[in-house]
C-alpha positions in Angstrom: -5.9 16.7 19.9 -2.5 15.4 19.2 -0.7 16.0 15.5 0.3 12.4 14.8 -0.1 8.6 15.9 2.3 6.0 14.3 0.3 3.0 13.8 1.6 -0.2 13.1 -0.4 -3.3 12.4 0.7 -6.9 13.8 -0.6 -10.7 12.9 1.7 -13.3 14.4 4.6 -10.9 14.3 6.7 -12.4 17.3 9.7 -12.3 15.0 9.4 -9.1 12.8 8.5 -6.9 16.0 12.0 -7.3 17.5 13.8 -7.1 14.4 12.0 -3.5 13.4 10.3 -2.0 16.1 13.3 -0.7 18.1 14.2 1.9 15.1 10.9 3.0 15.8 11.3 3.8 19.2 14.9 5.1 18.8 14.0 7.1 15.6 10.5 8.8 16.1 9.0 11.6 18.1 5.1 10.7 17.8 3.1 8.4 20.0 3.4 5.0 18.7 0.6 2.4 18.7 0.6 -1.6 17.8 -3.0 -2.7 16.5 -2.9 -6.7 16.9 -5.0 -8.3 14.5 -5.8 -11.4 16.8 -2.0 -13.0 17.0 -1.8 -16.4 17.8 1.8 -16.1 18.6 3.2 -14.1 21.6 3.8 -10.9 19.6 1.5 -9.3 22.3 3.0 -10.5 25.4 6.5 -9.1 23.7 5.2 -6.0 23.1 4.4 -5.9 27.0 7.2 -6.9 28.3 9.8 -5.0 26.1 8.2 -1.8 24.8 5.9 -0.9 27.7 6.0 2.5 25.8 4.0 1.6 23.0 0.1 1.1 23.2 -1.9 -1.6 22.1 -5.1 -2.2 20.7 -6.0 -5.8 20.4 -8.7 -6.8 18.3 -10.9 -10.1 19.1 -10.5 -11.0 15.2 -8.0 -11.1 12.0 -9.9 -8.4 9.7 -7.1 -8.5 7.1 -4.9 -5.6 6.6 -7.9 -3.1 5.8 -10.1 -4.2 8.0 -8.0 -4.2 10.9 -6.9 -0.5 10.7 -10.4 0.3 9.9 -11.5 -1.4 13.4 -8.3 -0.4 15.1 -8.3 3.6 13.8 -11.9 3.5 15.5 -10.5 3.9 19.1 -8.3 6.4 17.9 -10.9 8.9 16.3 -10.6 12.3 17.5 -7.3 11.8 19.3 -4.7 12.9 16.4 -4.9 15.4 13.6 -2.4 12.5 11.4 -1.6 9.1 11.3 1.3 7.5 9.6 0.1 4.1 9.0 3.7 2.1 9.0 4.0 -1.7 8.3 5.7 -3.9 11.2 9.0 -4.8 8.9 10.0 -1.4 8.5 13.1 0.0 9.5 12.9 3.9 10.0 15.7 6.4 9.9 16.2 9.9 12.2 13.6 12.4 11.3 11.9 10.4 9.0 8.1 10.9 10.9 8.5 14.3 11.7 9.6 15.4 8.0 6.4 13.6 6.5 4.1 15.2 9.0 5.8 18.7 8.5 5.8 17.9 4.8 2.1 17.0 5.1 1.4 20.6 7.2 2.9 22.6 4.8 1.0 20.7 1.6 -2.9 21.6 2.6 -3.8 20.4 -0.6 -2.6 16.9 0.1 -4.3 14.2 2.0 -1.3 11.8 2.3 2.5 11.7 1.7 5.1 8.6 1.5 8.7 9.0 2.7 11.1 7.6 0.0 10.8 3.4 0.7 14.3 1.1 -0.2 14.7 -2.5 0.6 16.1 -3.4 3.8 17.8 -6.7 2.0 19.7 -4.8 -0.7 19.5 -1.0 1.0 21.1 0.9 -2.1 17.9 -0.2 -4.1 14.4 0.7 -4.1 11.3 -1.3 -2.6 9.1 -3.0 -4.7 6.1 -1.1 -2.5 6.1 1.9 -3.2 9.5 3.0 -4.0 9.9 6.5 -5.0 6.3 7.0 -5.6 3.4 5.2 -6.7 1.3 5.6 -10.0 -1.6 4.1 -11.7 -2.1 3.2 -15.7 -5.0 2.9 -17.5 -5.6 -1.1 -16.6 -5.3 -0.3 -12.8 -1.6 -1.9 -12.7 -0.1 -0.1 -10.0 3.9 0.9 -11.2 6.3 3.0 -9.2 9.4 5.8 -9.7 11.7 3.2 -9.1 9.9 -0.4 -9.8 8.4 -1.2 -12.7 6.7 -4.7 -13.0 9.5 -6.8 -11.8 12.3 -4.8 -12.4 13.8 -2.7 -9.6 16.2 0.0 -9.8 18.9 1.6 -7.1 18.9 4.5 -5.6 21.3 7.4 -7.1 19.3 10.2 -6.2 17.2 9.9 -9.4 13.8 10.3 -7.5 14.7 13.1 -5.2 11.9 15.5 -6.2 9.3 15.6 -4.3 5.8 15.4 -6.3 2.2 14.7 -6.8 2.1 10.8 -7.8 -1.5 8.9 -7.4 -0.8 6.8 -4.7 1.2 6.6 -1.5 2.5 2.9 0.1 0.7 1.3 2.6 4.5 0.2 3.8 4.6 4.0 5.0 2.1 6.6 4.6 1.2 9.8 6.8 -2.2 10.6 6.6 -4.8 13.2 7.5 -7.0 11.4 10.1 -10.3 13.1 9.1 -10.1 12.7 5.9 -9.3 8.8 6.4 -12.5 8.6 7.8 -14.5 10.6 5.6 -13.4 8.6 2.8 -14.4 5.5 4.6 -11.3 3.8 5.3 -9.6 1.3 3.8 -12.0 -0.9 1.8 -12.4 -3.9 4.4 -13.5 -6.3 1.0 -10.3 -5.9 -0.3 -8.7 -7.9 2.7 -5.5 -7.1 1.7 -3.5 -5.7 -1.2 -4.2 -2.7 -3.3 -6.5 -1.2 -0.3 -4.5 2.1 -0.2 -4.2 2.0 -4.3 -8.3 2.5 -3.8 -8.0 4.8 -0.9 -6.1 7.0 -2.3 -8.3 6.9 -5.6 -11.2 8.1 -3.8 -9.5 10.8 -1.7 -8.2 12.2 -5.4 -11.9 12.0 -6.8 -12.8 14.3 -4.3 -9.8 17.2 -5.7 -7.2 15.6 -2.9 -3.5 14.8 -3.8 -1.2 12.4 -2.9 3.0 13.1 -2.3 5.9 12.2 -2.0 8.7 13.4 0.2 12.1 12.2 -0.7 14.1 13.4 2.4 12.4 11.0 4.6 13.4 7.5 4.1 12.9 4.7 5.5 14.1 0.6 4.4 11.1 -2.4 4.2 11.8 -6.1 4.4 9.0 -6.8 2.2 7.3 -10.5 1.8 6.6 -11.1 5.8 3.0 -12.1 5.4 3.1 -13.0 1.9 5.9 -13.0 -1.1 5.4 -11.3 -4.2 5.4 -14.9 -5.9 2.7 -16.2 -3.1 -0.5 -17.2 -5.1 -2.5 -16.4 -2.6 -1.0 -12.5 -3.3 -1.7 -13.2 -6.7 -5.2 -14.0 -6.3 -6.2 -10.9 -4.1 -4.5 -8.4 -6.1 -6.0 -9.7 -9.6 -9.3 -9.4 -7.3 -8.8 -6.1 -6.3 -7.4 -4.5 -9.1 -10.9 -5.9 -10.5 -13.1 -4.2 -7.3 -11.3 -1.1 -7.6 -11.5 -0.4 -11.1 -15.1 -1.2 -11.2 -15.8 1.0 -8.1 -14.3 4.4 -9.4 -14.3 4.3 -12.9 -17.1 6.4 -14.4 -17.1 4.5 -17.5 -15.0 1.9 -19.8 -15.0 -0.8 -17.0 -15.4 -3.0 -18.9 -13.6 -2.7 -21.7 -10.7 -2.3 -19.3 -12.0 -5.6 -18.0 -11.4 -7.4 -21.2 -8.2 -6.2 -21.6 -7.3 -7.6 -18.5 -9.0 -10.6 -19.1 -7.1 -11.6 -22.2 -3.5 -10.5 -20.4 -4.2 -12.2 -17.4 -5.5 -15.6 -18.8 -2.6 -15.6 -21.2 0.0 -15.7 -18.1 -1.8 -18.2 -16.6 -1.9 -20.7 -19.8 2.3 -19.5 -19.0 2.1 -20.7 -15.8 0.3 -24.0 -16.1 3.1 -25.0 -18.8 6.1 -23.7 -16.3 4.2 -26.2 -14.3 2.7 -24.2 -11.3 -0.8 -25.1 -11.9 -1.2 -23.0 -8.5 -1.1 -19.4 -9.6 -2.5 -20.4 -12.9 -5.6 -21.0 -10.2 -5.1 -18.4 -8.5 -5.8 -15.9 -11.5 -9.0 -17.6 -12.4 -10.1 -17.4 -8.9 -9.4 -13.3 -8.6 -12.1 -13.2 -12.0 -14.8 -15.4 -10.1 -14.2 -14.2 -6.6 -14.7 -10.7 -8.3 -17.7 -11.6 -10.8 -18.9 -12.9 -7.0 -18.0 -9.7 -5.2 -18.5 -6.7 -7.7 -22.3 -5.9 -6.9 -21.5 -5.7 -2.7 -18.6 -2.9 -3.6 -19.7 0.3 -3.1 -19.3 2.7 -6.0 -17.6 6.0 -6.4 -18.5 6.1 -10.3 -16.7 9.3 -10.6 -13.2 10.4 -12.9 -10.2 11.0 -11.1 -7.4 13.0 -11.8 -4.5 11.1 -13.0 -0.8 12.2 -12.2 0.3 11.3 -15.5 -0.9 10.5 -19.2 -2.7 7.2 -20.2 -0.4 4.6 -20.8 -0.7 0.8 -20.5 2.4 -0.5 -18.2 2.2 -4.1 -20.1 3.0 -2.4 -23.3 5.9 0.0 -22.1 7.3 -3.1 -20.5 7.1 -6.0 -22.4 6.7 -4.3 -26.0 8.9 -1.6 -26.2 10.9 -2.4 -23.6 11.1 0.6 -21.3 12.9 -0.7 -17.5 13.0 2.4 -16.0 10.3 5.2 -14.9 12.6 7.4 -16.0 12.3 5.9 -19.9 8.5 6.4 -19.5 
């Protein structure tokens, strides 16, 4: 058995492949592998033609982010003791996959690690996924060292510890392979968005930890399937926020939910007056798809360990005002 795969996953990415997937080569020491989630473009004939060194795995159908490393990471079972699941717009730097699996060796306690992620467009700040580590409040709003909401700090060596945090980017993550498939996978309902937010939820229910591992570092585009503004991004992670709080919380869902609820339909009475009646829909279809959804989702119903103390992002943000994780 091999000690690490880098797996990449590619829909229609005939123009972000050539861009980002040379670092790769150059940069990395593992065996690299493209999973194609049914491209319509000629993503795959560029991958044969100009990287014969990387394998492919084509799948007959677009499963969505989850779903498609769930069916790809099926022909790979037993083959590698780690994955590092890596997104196609990534740009990598020397070292950066071998310090996250040698991180990950010397950490048995941890199930999965993220390198430190910055933003290929403006390289001296930190990316909005994932950053310098992700954590989780109390309303299942995802905020990272380094991001908070909308508000994204640089990079001045502020982060550069390396610790337990509650989640680890799907930009970039290493991975223990068994334990990704005793967990299940990524949670194929989710589509896409907030799937390794859940993974990694589940993997700490059962008394594993996530980390982070500043010295590697690697720089993400961000925004090639979907921009942070996109509705339809808008719509799958109010969904999913929604699946995965009601999945692994023991108890409170919903009060959580109408919490939520109230925030939620307040920004989008904001958006239909700015005009863009759109995401306005877009929230009100996450609360129905998710009202639709919520009895299919399996159920961990157990408490997780939390990284930090309760706290409510919206509040620290928009009430009192705190930018920075560091003001936290």
């Amino acid at each position: 058995m091999r000690s690490c795969a880098i797996v990449i996953l590619n829909f229609n990415g005939a123009e972000v492949l050539p861009k980002f997937l040379p670092s790769v080569v150059q940069n990395s020491q593992f065996d690299i592998w493209v999973i194609d989630n049914a491209s319509e473009d000629k993503s795959v004939d560029f991958l044969k033609s100009n990287f014969p060194q990387v394998q492919r795995i084509v799948l007959d159908n677009n499963f969505g982010f989850a779903g498609g490393y769930n069916e790809g990471l099926q022909e790979l079972k037993g083959k590698y003791q780690n994955y590092i699941l890596l997104n196609s717009d990534v740009e990598v730097t020397p070292e950066w996959d071998s310090l996250l699996i040698a991180w990950l060796d010397s950490q048995p306690k941890y199930a999965s690690v993220q390198p430190k992620i910055l933003s290929y467009q403006n390289r001296d700040s930190f990316d909005y996924a994932g950053a310098a580590g992700g954590f989780l409040d109390s309303l299942g709003y995802p905020y990272c060292r380094g991001r908070i909401w909308e508000t994204i700090e640089k990079d001045q060596g502020q982060y550069n510890q390396d610790l337990e945090v509650d989640w680890t980017s799907g930009a970039c993550m290493a991975i223990r392979a068994e334990l990704f498939y005793e967990a299940g996978g990524f949670d194929s309902q989710f589509f896409a968005h907030m799937e390794e937010i859940d993974l990694c939820w589940r993997l700490r229910t059962e008394g594993w930890k996530m980390g982070f591992h500043s010295r590697s570092v690697v720089y993400h585009f961000g925004g090639a399937t979907l921009s942070r503004s996109n509705p339809g991004k808008l719509h799958l992670n109010i969904r999913n926020s929604l699946l995965m709080l009601h999945k692994n919380l023991r108890s409170g869902f919903w009060s959580r939910f109408v919490v939520k609820a109230f925030l939620e339909f307040v920004a989008a009475i904001k958006y239909r007056m700015s005009g863009d009646a759109e995401s306005a829909r877009a929230i009100q279809k996450g609360y129905s798809d998710f009202l639709t959804m919520r009895e299919k989702a399996s159920s961990t119903k157990k408490s997780a360990k939390s990284s930090g103390p309760a706290r409510i992002i919206f509040m620290d943000y928009f009430l009192r005002g705190k930018r920075s994780f560091l003001e936290l």
